[in-house]
N, C-alpha and C positions, 0 to 999 in steps of 0.2 A: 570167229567172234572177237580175236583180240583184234583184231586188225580193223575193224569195224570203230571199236574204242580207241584205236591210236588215230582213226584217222579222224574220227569228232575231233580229239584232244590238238590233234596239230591245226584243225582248221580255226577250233576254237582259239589259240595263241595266235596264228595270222592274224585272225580278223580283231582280236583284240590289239596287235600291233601297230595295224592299218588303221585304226579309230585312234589309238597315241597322235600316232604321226598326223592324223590328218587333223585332230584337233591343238598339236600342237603349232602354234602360228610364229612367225620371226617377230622380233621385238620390231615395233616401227616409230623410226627416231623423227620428234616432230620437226617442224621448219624449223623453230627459230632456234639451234642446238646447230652450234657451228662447233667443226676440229681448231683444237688450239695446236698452233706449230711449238713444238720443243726447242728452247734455248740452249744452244751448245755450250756448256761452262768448260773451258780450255784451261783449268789451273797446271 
């Protein structure tokens, strides 16, 4: 019987993992968002 319940419990935390991750998306940086190059201050 416990074994029954652990193994809902683990399936239930995968798939809740698996729905984070998959609703989590990368930030996406638009076009006009350019890298500024760093100026080497040499005091």
């Amino acid at each position: 019987m416990w074994i029954v319940l652990f193994i809902v419990a683990v399936l239930f935390v995968l798939g809740s993992a698996l729905i984070l991750l998959r609703s989590a998306k990368m930030p996406e940086i638009p076009d006009n968002v350019k890298a500024q190059s760093y100026e080497e201050d040499d005091d």
